[in-house]
C-alpha positions in Angstrom: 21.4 -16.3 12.0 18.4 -15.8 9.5 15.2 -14.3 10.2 11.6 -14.2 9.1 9.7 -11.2 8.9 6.3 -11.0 9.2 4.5 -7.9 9.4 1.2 -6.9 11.1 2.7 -9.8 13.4 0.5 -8.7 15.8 -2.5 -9.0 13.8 -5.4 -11.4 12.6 -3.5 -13.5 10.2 0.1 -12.3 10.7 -0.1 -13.9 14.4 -1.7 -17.0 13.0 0.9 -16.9 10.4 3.7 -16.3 13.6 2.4 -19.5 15.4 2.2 -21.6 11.5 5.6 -20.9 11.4 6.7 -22.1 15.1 4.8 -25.6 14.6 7.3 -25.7 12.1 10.1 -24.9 14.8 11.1 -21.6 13.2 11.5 -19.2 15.9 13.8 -16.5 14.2 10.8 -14.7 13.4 10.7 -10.4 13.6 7.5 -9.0 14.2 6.4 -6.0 13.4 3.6 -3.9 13.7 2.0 -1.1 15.2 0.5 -1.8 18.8 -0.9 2.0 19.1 -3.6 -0.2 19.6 -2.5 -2.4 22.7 -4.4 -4.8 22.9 -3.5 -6.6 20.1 -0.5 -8.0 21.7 -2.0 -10.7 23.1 -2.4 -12.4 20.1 1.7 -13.2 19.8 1.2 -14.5 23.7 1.8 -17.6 22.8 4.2 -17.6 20.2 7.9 -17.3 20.2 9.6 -14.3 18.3 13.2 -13.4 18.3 12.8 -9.4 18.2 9.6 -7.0 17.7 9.9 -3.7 15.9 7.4 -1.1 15.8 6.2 -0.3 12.1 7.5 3.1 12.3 11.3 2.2 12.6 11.1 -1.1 10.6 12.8 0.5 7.2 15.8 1.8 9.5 15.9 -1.5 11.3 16.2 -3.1 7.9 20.0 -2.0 6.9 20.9 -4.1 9.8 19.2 -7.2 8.3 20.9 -6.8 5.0 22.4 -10.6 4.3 20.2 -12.1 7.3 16.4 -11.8 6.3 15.3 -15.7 5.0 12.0 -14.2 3.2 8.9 -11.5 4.6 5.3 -12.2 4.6 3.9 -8.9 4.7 0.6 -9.4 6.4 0.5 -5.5 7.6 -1.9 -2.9 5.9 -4.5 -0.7 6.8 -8.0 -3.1 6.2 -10.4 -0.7 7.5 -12.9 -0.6 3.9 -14.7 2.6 5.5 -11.6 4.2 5.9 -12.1 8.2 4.2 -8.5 9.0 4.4 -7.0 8.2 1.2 -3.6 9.8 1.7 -3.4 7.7 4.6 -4.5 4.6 3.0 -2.0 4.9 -0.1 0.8 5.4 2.3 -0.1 2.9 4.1 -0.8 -0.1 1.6 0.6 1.4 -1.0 3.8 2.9 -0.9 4.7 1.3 2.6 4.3 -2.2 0.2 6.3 -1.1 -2.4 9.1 0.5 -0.4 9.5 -2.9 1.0 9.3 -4.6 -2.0 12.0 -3.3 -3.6 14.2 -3.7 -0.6 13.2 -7.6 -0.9 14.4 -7.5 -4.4 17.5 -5.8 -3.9 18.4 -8.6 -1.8 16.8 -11.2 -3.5 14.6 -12.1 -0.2 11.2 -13.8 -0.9 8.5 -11.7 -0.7 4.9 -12.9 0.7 2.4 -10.6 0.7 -1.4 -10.0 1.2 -3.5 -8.9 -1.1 -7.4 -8.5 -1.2 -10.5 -9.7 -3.2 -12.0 -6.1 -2.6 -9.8 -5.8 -5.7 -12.6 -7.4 -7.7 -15.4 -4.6 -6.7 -18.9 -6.4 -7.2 -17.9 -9.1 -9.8 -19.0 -11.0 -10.5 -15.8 -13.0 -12.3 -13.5 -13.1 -9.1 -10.4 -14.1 -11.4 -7.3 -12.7 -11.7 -7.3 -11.0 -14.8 -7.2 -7.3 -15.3 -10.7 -7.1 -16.6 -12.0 -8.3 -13.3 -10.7 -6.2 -11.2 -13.1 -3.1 -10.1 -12.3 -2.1 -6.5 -15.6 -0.3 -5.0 -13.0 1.6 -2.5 -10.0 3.2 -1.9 -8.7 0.0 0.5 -9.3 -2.1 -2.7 -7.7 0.5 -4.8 -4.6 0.5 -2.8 -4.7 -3.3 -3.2 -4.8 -3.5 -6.7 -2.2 -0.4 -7.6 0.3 -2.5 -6.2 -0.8 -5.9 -7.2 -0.5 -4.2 -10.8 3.1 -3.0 -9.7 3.9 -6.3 -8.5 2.6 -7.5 -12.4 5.6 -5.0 -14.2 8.0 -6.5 -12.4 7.4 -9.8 -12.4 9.7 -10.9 -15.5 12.4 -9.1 -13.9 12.3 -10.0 -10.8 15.6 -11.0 -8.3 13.7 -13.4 -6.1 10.4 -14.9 -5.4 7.5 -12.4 -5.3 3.8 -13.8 -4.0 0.5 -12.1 -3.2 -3.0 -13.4 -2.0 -5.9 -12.3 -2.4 -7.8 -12.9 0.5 -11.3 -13.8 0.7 -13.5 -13.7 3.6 -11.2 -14.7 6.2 -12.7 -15.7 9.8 -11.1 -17.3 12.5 -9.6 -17.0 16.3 -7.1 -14.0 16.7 -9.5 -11.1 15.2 -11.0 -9.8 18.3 -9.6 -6.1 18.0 -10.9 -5.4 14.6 -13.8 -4.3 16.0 -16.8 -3.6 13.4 -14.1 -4.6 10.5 -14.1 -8.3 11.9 -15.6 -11.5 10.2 -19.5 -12.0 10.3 -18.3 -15.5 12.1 -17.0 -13.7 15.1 -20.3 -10.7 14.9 -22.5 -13.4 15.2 -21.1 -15.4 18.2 -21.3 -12.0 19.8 -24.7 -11.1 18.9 -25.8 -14.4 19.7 -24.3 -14.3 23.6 -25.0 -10.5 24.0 -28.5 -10.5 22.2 -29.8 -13.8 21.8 -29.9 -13.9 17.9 -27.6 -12.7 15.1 -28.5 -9.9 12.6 -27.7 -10.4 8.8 -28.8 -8.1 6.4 -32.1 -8.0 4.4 -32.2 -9.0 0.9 -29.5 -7.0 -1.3 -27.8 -6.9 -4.8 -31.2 -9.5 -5.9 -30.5 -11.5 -3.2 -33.1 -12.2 -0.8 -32.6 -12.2 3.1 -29.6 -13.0 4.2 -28.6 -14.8 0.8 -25.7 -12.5 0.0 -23.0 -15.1 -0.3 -19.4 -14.7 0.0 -16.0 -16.7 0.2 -15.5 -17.8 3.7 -12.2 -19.3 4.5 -11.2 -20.0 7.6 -7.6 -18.2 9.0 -5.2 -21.8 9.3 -6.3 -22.4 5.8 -5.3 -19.3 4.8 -1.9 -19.3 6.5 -1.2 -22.9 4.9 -1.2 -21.5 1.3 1.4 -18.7 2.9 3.4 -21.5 4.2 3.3 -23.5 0.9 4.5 -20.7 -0.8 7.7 -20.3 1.3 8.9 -24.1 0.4 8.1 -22.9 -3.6 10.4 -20.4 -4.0 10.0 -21.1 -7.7 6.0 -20.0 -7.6 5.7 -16.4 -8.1 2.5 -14.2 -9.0 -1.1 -13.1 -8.0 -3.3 -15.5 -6.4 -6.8 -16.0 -5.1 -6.9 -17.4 -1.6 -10.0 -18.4 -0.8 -12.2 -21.8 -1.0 -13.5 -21.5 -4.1 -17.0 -21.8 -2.9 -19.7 -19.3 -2.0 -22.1 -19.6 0.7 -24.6 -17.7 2.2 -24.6 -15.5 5.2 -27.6 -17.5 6.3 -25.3 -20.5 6.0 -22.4 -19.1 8.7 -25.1 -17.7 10.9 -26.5 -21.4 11.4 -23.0 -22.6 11.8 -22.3 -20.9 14.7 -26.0 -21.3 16.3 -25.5 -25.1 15.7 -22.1 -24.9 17.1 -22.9 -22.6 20.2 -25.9 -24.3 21.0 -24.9 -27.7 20.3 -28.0 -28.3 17.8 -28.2 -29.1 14.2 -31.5 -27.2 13.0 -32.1 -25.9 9.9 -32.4 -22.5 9.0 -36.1 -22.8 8.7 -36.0 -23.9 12.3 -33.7 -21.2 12.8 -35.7 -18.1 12.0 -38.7 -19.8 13.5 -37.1 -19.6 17.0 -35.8 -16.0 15.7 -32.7 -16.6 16.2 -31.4 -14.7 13.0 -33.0 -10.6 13.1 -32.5 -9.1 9.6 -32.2 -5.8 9.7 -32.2 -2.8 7.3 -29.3 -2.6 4.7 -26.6 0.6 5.3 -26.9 3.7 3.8 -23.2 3.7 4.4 -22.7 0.5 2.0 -24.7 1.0 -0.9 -23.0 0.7 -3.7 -19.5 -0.2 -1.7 -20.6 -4.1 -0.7 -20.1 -7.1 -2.2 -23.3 -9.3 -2.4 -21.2 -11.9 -3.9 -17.6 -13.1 -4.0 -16.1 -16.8 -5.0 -12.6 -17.5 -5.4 -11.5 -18.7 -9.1 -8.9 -21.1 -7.5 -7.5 -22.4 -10.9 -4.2 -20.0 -10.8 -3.7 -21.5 -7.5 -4.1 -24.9 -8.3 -2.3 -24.9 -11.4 0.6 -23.8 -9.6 0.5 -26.8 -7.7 -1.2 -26.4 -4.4 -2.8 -29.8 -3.0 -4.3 -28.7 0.3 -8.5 -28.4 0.8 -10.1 -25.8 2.6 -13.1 -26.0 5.5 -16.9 -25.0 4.7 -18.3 -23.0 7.3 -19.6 -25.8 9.2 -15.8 -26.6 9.7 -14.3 -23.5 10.0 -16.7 -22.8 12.3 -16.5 -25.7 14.2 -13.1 -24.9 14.7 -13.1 -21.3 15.8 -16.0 -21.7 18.1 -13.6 -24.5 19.7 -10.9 -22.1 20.2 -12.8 -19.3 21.9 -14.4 -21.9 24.1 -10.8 -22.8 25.3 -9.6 -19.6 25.1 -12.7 -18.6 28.0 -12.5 -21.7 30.1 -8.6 -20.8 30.6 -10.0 -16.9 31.7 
């Protein structure tokens, strides 16, 4: 028998990535993570795995896979962009990536792995090219060292070797990041707990609430992975994203509209003040990016054909889930 791995199987996009792969009737998966946070097992609840192996032993579990691993994403990593412990965070994302990597190659197993936008700092060309890449900190340094490893080795390589660089991903499955989850999922919180959703005042020459990023919504994000696996013969770095940048203002109506089961505008919006800005971070200057937008041309070219939501979509679709999700509590 064959396996998948996927690591950080218990995470955000790793358990979307877990269930992607068991619509498709694969249920050899291996999961692995670290669930020193507990809760975050309930997001492989409803999928099927074959085995689960904590993080710590997954290198020694390894030599018994030799011959029977089909391909790894590697969806695990440290994403915590406050994070002041750089030791940890190299070890982490960094050499943790690489070890595995070269085990991958020295048995010619695909490797899928996630990479970052934070890798392009504050822009404000989101391509990748070496000249654009200016990580703000040490999470988007430890990104980019090894997408720059994964760059030596890619005219050598044994077998198929893929990163993504994730955008502003949002969708169901994100609960336990805490403060480090998607403004999507802040501001249906804020909205039940508060009555309103905060966004920041103007920033970066952006007026309130204008800072605009790449929004793309989780099952989006795991179709590109899945693409990948039946294109063994695509390797490289990649932008995952939508390609399109929108406003913060822009998501915060979304979910209003799709909570409240309106369609006002914006204007109508902060009239009824349901959108608070509030004061900017002290904690952020200089490490927050006012602007991202995917350059989707690398992706494209290598042939990918599916489209990706606009907020008003995504949205649509994750606020659909957690209203499931509570009616079944």
């Amino acid at each position: 028998m064959t396996y998948y791995v996927v690591t950080g199987a218990a995470g955000f996009i790793g358990s979307r990535l877990v269930a992607g792969l068991n619509r498709r009737g694969v249920k050899e998966v291996i999961a692995v993570d670290n669930l020193q946070q507990s809760g975050k097992f309930t997001n492989l609840v409803g999928c099927d795995v074959a085995d689960y192996i904590d993080q710590a032993a997954f290198f020694s579990a390894l030599e018994k896979l030799e011959g029977n691993v089909e391909a790894v994403f590697h969806q695990g990593a440290c994403s915590d962009t406050m994070e002041s412990d750089g030791r940890y965070m190299m070890e982490n994302n960094y050499a943790y990536s690489r070890r595995l990597l070269e085990w991958c190659q020295d048995e010619e197993v695909p490797l899928i792995y996630a990479s970052s936008a934070s890798v392009y700092g504050a822009g404000p060309d989101f391509r990748e090219d070496r000249r654009c890449e200016k990580p703000l900190n040490i999470y988007g340094y430890s990104k980019f060292l090894f997408d720059q490893y994964v760059r030596s080795i890619l005219r050598i390589k044994n077998s198929q070797i893929a990163g993504l660089r994730y955008f502003n991903v949002y969708g169901p499955n994100e609960t336990h990041k805490g403060r480090m989850a998607s403004v999507a999922l802040h501001a249906w919180q804020q909205l039940h707990s508060e009555g309103r959703v905060k966004l920041f005042i103007g920033s970066g020459g952006y007026s309130d609430g204008e800072q605009r990023r790449d929004f793309v919504y989780v099952d989006d994000v795991v179709a590109v992975n899945l693409w990948l696996l039946e294109r063994r013969d695509v390797s490289g770095i990649f932008n995952c994203g939508t390609g399109r940048a929108q406003s913060f203002n822009r998501l915060a109506v979304a979910v209003i509209n799709a909570v409240h089961g309106t369609s006002a505008t914006l204007h109508e919006i902060v009239g009824k003040k349901l959108i608070e800005y509030i004061p900017f971070p002290e904690a952020l200057q200089g490490k927050y990016q006012s602007f991202t937008e995917a350059d989707m041309s690398r992706l494209r070219a290598a042939g990918y054909p599916g489209e990706f939501m606009n907020v008003e979509q995504g949205v649509a679709a994750y606020i659909k889930e957690i209203d499931t999700e509570l009616r079944r509590k």
